[in-house]
C-alpha positions in Angstrom: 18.1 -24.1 -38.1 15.1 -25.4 -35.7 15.3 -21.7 -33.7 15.0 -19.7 -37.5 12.4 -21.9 -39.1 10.2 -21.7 -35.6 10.8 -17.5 -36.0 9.9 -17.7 -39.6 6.4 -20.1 -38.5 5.3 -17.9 -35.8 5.4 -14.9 -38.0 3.7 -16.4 -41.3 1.0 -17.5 -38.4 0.6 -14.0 -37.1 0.3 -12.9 -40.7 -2.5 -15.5 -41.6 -4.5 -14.5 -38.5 -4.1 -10.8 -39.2 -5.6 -11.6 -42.5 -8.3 -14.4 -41.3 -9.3 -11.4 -39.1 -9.7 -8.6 -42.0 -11.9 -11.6 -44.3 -14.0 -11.6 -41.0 -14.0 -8.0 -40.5 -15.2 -6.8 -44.3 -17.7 -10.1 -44.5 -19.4 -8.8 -41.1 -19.2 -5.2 -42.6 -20.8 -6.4 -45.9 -23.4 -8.3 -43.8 -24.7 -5.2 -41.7 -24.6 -3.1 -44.6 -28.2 -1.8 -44.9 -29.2 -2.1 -48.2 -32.3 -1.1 -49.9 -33.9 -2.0 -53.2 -35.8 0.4 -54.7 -39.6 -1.0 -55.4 -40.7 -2.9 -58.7 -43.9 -2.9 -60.1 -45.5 -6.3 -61.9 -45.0 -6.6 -65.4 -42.8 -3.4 -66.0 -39.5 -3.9 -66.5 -37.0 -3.4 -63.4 -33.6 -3.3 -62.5 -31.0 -2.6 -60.0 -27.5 -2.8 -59.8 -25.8 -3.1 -55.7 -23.0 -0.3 -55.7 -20.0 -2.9 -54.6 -17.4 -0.2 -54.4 -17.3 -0.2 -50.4 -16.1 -3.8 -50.8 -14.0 -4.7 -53.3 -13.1 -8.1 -51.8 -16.4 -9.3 -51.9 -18.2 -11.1 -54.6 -22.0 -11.6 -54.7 -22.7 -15.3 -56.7 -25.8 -15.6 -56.9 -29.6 -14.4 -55.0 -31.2 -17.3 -53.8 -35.2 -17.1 -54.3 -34.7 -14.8 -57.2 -36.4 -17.4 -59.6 -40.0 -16.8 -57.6 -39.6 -12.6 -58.6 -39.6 -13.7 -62.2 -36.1 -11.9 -62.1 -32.8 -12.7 -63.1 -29.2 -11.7 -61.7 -26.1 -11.3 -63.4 -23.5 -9.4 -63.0 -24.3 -7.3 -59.8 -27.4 -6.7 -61.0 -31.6 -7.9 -60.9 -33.4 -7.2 -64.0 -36.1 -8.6 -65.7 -40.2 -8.0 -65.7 -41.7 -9.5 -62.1 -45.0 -11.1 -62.6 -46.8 -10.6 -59.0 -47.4 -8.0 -56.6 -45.7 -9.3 -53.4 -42.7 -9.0 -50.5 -39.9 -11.3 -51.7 -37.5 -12.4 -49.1 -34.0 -12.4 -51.2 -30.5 -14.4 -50.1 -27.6 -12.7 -51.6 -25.2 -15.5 -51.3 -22.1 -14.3 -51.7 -17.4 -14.8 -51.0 -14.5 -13.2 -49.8 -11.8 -12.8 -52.7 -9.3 -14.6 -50.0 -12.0 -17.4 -49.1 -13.6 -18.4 -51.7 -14.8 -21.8 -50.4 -16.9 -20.1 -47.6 -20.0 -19.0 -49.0 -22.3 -16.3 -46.7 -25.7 -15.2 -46.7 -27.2 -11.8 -46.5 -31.1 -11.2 -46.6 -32.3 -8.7 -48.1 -36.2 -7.9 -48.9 -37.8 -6.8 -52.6 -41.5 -5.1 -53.0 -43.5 -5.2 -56.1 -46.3 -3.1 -56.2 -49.2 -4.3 -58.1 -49.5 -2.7 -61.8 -51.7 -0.2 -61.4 -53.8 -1.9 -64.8 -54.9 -4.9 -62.9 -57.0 -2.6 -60.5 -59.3 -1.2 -63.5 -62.1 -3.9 -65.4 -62.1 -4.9 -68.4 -66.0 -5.3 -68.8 -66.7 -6.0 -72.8 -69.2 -3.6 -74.3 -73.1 -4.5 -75.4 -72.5 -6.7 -79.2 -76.6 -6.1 -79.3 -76.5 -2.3 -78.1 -76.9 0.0 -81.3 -74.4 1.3 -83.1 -71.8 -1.4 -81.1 -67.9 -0.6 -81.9 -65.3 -3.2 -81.6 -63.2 -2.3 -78.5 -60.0 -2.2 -81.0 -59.0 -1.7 -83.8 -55.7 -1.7 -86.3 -54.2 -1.3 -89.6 -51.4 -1.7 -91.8 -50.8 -1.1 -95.5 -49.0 1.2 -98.1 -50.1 5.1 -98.1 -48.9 6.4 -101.5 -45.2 5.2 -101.8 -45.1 4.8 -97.9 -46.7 2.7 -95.5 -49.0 3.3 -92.9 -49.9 1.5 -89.3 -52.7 2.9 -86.9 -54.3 1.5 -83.6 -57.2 2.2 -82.0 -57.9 1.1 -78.3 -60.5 1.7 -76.1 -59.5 3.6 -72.9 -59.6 2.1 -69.3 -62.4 4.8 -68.3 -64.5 3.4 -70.3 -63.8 -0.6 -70.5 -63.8 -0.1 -66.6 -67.9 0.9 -67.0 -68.3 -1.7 -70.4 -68.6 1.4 -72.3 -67.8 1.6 -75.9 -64.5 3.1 -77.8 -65.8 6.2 -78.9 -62.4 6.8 -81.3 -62.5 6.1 -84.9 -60.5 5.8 -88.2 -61.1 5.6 -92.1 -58.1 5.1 -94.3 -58.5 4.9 -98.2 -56.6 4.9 -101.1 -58.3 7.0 -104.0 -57.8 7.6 -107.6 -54.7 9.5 -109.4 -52.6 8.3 -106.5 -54.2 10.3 -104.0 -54.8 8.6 -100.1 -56.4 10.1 -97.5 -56.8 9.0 -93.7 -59.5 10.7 -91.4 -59.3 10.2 -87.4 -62.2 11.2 -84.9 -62.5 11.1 -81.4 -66.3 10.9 -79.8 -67.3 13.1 -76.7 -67.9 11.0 -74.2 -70.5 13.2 -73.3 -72.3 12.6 -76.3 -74.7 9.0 -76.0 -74.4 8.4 -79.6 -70.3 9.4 -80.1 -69.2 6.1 -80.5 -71.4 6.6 -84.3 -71.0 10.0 -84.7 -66.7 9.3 -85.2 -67.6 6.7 -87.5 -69.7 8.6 -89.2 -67.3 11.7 -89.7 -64.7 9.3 -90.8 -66.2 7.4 -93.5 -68.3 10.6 -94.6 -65.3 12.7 -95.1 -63.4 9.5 -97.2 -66.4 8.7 -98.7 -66.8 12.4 -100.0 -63.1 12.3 -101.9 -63.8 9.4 -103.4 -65.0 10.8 -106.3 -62.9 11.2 -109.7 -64.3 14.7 -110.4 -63.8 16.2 -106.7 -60.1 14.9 -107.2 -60.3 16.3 -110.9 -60.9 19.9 -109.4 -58.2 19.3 -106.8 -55.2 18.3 -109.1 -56.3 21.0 -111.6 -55.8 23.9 -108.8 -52.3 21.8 -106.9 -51.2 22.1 -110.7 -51.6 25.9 -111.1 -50.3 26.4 -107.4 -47.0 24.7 -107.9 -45.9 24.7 -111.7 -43.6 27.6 -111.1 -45.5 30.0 -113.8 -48.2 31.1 -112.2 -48.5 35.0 -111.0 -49.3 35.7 -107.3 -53.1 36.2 -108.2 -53.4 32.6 -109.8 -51.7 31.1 -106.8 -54.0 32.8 -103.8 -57.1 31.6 -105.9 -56.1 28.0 -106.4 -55.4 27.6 -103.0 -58.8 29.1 -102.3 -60.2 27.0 -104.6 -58.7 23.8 -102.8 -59.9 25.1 -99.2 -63.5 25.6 -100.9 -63.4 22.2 -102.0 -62.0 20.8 -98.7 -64.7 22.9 -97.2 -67.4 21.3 -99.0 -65.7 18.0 -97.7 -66.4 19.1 -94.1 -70.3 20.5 -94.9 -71.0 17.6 -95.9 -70.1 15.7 -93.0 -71.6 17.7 -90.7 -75.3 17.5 -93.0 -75.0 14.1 -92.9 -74.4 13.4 -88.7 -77.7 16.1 -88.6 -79.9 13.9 -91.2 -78.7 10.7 -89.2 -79.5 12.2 -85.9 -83.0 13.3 -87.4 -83.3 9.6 -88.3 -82.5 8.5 -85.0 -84.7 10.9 -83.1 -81.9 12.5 -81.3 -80.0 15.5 -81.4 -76.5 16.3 -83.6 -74.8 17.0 -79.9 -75.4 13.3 -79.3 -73.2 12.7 -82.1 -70.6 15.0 -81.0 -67.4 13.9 -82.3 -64.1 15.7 -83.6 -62.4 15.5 -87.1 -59.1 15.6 -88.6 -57.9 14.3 -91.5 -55.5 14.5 -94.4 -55.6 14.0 -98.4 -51.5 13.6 -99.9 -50.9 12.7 -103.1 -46.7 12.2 -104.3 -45.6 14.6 -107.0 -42.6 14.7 -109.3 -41.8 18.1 -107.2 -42.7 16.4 -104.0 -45.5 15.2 -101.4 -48.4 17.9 -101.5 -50.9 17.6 -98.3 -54.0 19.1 -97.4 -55.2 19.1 -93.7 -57.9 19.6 -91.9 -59.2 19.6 -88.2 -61.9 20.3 -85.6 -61.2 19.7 -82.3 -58.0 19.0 -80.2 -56.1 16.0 -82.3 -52.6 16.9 -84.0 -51.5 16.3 -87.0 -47.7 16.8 -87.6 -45.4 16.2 -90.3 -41.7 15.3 -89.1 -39.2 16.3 -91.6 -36.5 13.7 -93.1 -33.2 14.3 -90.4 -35.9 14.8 -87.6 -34.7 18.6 -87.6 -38.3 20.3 -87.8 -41.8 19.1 -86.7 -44.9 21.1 -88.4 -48.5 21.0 -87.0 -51.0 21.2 -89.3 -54.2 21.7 -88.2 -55.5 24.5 -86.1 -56.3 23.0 -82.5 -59.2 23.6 -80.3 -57.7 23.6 -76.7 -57.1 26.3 -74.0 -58.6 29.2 -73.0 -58.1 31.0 -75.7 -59.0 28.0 -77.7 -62.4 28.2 -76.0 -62.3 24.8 -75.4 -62.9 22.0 -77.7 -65.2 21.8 -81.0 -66.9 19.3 -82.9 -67.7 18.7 -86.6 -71.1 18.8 -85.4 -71.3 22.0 -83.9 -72.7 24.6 -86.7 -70.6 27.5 -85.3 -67.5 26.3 -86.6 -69.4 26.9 -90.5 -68.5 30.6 -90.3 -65.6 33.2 -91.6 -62.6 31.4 -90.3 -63.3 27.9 -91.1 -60.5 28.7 -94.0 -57.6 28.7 -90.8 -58.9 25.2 -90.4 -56.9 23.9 -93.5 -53.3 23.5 -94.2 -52.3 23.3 -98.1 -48.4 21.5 -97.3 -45.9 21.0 -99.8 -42.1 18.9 -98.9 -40.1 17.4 -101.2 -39.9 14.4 -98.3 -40.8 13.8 -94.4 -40.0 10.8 -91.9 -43.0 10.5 -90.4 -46.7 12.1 -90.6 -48.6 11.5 -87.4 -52.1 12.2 -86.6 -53.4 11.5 -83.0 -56.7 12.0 -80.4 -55.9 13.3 -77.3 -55.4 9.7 -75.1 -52.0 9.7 -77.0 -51.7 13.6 -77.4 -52.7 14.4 -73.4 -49.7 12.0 -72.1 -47.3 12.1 -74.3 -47.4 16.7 -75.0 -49.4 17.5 -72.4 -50.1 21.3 -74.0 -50.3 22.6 -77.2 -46.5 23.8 -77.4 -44.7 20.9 -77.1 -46.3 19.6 -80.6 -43.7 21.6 -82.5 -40.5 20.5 -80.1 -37.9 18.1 -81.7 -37.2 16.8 -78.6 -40.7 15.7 -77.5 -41.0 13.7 -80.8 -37.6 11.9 -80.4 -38.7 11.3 -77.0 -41.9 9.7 -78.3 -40.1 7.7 -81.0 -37.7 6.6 -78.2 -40.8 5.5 -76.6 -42.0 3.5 -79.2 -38.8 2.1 -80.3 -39.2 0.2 -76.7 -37.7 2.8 -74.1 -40.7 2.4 -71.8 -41.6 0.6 -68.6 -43.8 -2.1 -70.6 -40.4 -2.4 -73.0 -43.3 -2.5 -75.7 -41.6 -2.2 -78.9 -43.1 -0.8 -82.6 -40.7 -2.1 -85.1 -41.0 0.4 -88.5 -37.8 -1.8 -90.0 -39.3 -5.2 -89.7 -42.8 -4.4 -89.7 -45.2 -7.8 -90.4 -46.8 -7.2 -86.7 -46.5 -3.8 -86.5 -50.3 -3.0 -86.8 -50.4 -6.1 -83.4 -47.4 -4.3 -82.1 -48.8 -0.7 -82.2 -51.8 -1.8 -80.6 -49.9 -3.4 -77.5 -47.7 -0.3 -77.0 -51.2 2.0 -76.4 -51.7 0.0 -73.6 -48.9 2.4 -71.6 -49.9 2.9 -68.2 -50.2 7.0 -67.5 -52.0 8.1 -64.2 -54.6 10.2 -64.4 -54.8 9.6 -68.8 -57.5 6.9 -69.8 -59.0 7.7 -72.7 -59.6 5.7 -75.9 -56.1 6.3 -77.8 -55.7 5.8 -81.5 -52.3 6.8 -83.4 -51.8 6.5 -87.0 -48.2 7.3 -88.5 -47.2 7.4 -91.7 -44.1 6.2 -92.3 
């Protein structure tokens, strides 16, 4: 009996060392593994998860010095938004599956990069300096029977210099149940542009807030869609509309030339762009008339997200010939009439207008502003896909004007001009 239990002993010994000696083996493999994390930036979100399939039998428990990162780690994986730029030393303490009770240590080394917004100023512009502009701007509120948020932001260029948001917005409701929302962006060029978009927008709202103007409007959308009118009756109400519209624009631009007569400069030192759009809700559907100058969208998104629409004729490109301004008196000439859209859908998801520090990013050419794909990518963006996890909330909106605002702030190298977004929604 002593000769078989000393056999049996010797071999469960043999056994326990073979094993000791594999734990030893896949802990020292684990340890010279050479691991590398990719690079975080402060304040963007980050995370990575360590690939454990070469070692099954070990289990990481914690990283020691994770809490200075701002990080977290669970399950395999950091995540979370560092605050700092720096080189973190990281202890990924971590078990064998058949020694728990030994805890090891392997270093391993995380880089944040500095956000790349921390290395522009943010110098305030001149309160005293004429025609002084907030540096941002925002709005919420109902837009016939939908709502409306917009934000306006100055861009880094020119809070780097303390220069002023040359962007601009004017959103009113009118009578009859007609709205209209005009957006401008200022050449930053121009020493006076910062007033000449302010001026375009309020002119233009200013212009269709007027009873009779609207009169003549709903008389001529009546003709165009009650279903009995001939062909004739339909191609002069909508001319009708777009001479109206036209005398809209005229007016703007006579007023920005009186103002810069006033002022003893010259209308280029107002130079500013122009879009905007009047909608009204029918019994039939939502009937919108568009306008724009220069090279800021306006696109209507239908209701399953199936078909976007621009409407406005942009300025951009070569054959564009390059951007135009309400001020410039060329644009006054026989095909000002392909500058206005007459729209009618019995519903849409979303109605977007936008100046080019959104548009230049986020498209990038002229093209994309008709692709499904780039505007789910762009709500996906805004529903808090991004690096800044900056969300816009259109279900539970009280801060969504606040919200809107924050999510402009997207870092995108090489694109910092003001941006201001409105959507109708």
């Amino acid at each position: 009996m002593m000769g078989k239990f000393f056999r049996k002993s010797a071999a469960e010994s043999k056994s326990k060392t073979m094993e000791q000696a594999v734990v030893f083996k896949e802990k020292e493999e684990f340890k010279d593994a050479h691991w590398i994390l990719k690079n975080a930036s402060a304040k963007q979100f980050y995370e990575f998860t360590f690939d454990m399939e070469d070692f099954p039998n070990i289990k990481i428990q914690n990283i020691g010095n994770i809490e200075e990162t701002g990080l977290t780690f669970e399950n395999n994986t950091i995540s979370g938004i560092p605050v700092t730029n720096n080189m973190y030393h990281l202890d990924i303490q971590f078990y064998h599956i058949h020694d728990q009770h030994q805890m090891e240590t392997k270093k391993i080394q995380l880089f944040v990069n500095a956000d790349p917004k921390d290395l522009w100023k943010n110098i305030p512009s001149d309160t005293n300096a004429a025609f002084y502009k907030p540096e941002e701007d925002s709005l919420k509120g109902s837009f016939s029977d939908k709502k409306i948020v917009v934000a306006s932001k100055r861009g880094r260029s020119h809070a780097h210099e303390g220069k002023f948001r040359e962007d601009d917005f004017a959103v009113n409701r009118l009578s009859d149940g007609w709205n209209i929302i005009a957006v401008s962006d200022g050449a930053g060029s121009a020493k006076a542009a910062r007033e000449g978009s302010r001026l375009a927008t309020e002119t233009i709202n200013r212009f269709f807030n007027s009873k009779e103007t609207l009169n003549q409007i709903e008389n001529n959308v009546s003709m165009l869609y009650n279903g009995q009118s001939f062909v004739e009756n339909e191609s002069e109400s909508k001319q009708n509309i777009i001479n109206i519209l036209s005398e809209g624009v005229l007016h703007v631009y006579q007023t920005l030339e009186k103002t810069a007569v006033e002022n003893d400069f010259s209308v280029n030192d107002l130079h500013a762009t122009l879009i905007f759009i009047l909608l009204k809700k029918y019994s039939f559907g939502y009937v919108v008339l568009s306008f724009g100058v220069g090279d800021c969208p306006i696109n209507l998104i239908n209701t399953d997200f199936s078909e976007v629409k621009l409407l406005n004729r942009m300025d951009v490109g070569e054959f564009g010939g390059g951007t135009r301004f309400i001020t410039m008196k060329e644009i006054f000439n026989d095909t000002i009439a392909s500058r206005f859209q007459i729209t009618c859908v019995e519903d849409f998801s979303y109605l977007v207008l936008m100046t080019d520090g959104i548009y230049d990013p986020k498209f990038t050419t002229e093209n994309k502003l008709e692709d499904t794909e780039n505007w789910k990518a762009l709500f996906e963006d805004l529903a808090g896909n991004n690096d800044d996890r900056a969300k816009v909330d259109f279900i539970n909106d009280e801060k969504i004007d606040e919200e809107l605002l924050i999510w402009s702030d997207f870092w995108s190298r090489g694109n910092h001009d003001d941006r201001t977004l409105a959507i109708i929604y």
